[in-house]
N, C-alpha and C positions, 0 to 999 in steps of 0.2 A: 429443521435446519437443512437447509441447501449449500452442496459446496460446488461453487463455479468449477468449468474444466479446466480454466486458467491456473486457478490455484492447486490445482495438483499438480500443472507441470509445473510453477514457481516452486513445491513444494519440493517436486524432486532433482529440481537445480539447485536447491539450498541443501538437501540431501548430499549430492555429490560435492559439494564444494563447503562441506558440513565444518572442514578443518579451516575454513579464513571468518570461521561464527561466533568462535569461544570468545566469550571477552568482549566483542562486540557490542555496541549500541543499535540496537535496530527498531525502527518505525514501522509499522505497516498502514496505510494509507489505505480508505476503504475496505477493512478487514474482514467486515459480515462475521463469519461461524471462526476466521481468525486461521486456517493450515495452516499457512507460510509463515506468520507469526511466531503459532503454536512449536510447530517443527522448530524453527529458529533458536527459541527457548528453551528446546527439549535438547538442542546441540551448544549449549552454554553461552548463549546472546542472551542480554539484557536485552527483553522488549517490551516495546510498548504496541498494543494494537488502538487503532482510531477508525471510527467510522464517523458519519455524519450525525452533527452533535441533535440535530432534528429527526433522529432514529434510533429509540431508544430501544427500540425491539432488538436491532442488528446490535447494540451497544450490549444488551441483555444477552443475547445471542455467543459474543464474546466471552464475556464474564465466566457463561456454563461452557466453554469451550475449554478457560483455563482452567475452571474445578476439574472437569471431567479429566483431565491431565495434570493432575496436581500441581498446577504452577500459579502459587501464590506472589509470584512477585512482578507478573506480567501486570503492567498496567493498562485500562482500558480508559479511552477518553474520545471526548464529542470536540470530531475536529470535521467542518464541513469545509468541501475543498473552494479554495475561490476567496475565503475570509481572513482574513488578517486576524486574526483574537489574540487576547491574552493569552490563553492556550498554548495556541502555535507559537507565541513568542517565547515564552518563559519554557519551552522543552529543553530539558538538557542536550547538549552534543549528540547527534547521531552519526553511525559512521556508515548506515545502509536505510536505504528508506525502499519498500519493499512496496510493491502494486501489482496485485494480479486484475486482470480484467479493467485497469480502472479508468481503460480508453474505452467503455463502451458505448457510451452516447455520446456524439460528435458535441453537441451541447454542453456536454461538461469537459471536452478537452482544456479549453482556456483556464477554466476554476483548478483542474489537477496541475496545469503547468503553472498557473501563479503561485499554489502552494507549495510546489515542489523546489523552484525558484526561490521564493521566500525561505527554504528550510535550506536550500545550497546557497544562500548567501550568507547564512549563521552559522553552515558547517561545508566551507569550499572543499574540502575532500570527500565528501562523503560520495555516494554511491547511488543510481535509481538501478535497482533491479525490476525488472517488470517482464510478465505474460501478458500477451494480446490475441483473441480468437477472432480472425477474419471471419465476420457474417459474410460480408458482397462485395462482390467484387467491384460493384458501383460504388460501395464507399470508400474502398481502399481507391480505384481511382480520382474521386473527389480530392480524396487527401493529398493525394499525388499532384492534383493541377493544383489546388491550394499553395502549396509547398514550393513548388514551378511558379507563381504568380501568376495563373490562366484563373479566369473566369468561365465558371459552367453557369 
């Protein structure tokens, strides 16, 4: 099991801000081995982690992340970003939805912002927490003329 470096700093931003977790509903979006989750659970959030429902290894991956931390009531579920499913429809209320790394391929921006969209329009207060690790500077300024409406 590999853990991103994103998810250790989402981890130790959920850390310091451990006291607005109790009680909480929290999602984690592209979870893989599950920190930020995990952590979230271990500071009394109800959570759920989700990886892509087409990766059952990372979903497996999950599963042994809450054994290894005795947390029996983390739910793990096959949510692929970009899809509308029953799934993502029928989640209960979230009040943090939690993404480390999960802007890494420019290709799946659009799929994480529609499901994230989709989940803040079922819970308008809720929350995106998110880590991002700058590969290039080329792509961060892609993003940047994207965003300006320029064409590279």
């Amino acid at each position: 099991m590999y853990v991103w470096p994103s998810a250790v700093v989402l981890a130790q931003y959920l850390w310091f801000h451990r006291d607005q977790l109790r009680g909480r509903a929290v999602l984690e979006l592209g979870a893989g081995v599950g920190l930020p989750g995990v952590l979230a659970a271990r500071c009394g959030a109800r959570v759920s982690l989700s990886d892509g429902s087409d990766r059952p290894r990372c979903l497996e991956n999950g599963r042994r992340s809450c054994a290894a931390n005795g947390l029996r009531d983390v739910g793990v579920l096959g949510l692929s970003w970009g899809d509308v499913t029953p799934e993502l429809l029928l989640l209960p209320p979230q009040d943090v939805v939690l993404g480390s790394d999960v802007f890494y391929d420019p290709e799946d921006f659009e799929d994480v912002l529609v499901t994230f969209v989709c989940l803040l329009r079922k819970n308008p207060e809720a929350q995106f927490w998110t880590t991002y690790q700058v590969r290039s500077c080329w792509l961060l300024l892609l993003l940047l003329a994207a965003a300006a409406g320029c064409c590279c």
